[in-house]
N, C-alpha and C positions, 0 to 999 in steps of 0.2 A: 612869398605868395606866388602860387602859377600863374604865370599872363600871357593871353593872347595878345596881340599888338596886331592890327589892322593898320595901310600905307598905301597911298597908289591912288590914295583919290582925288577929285579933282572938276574940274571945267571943262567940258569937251562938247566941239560942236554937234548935231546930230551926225550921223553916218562915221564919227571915229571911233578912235581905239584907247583902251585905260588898260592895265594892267595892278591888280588889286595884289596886295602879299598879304600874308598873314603868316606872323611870325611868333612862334614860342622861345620863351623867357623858363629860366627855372625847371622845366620839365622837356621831354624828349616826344617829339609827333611819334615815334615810331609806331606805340602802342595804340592811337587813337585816331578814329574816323575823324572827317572836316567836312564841317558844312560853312554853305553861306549862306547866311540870308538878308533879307530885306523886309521892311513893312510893305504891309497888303493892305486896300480898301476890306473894309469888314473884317479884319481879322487880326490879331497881333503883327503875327510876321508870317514871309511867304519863305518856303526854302528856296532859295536857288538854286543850288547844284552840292552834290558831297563828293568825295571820294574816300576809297577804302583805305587803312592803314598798307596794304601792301600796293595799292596807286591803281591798280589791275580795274577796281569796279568804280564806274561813274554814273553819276545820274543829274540830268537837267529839269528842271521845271520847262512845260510847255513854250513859255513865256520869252525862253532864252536858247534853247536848243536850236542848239543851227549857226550859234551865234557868239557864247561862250565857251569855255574852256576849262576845264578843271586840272588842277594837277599839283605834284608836288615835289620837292627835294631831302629827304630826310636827313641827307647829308649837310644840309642847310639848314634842317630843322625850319621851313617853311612851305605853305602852299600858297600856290596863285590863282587868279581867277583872271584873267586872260578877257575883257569883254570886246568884241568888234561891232560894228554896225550899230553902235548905240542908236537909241531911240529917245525921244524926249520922256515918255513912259518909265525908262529903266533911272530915274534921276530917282537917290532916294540915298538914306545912311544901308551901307553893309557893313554886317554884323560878319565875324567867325565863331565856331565854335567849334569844342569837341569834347567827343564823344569814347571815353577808353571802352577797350571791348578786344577781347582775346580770337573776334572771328575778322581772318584778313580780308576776307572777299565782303564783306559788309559795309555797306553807307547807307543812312538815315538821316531822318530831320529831327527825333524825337532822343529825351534823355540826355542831355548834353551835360556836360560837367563844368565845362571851362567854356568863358565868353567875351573877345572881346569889346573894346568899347566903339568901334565903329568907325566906320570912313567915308567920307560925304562925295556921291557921285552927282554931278549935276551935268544934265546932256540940253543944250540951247538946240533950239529949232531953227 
């Protein structure tokens, strides 16, 4: 079975730094977008940030730009999410997922294929 595997999580005071991976099992990132996300007040989940299977197109939620990081290694067959300047707010389980899709320049939140089971960031004040 294909798996996502989420790593990196963890305890960190406000104002530091984590470092989230997310790693494929079984299948190759090369073909597929990555998101991440997180639960939202009032809604399932909020995306946080994707990137495109060719690394080139990124995108942040409001929430985290400025502040996070998106990126990935294909050669590794993982992406990271890079968080700085945590905030008590940003404490919460991240999710990876993705998204296969033949366009490189392409990142979204929506249609995912594969998910994995999540990584618990907690940020103390």
């Amino acid at each position: 079975q294909l798996q996502l595997v989420e790593s990196g999580g963890g305890l960190v005071q406000s104002g530091g730094s984590l470092r989230l991976s997310c790693a494929a099992s079984r299948f190759t990132l090369d073909y597929y977008t990555i998101a991440w996300f997180r639960p939202a007040p009032g809604k399932e989940r909020e995306g946080v940030s994707c990137i495109s299977s060719s690394g080139r197109r990124t995108n942040y939620a409001d929430s985290v730009k400025g502040r996070f990081t998106i990126s990935r290694d294909n050669a590794e067959n993982t992406v990271y999410l890079q968080m700085n300047s945590l905030k008590p707010e940003d404490t919460a389980v991240y999710y990876c997922a993705a998204h296969r899709t033949v366009l490189t320049g392409f990142c979204g939140y929506t249609d995912m294929d594969h998910w994995g089971k999540g990584t618990l960031v907690t940020v103390s004040s």
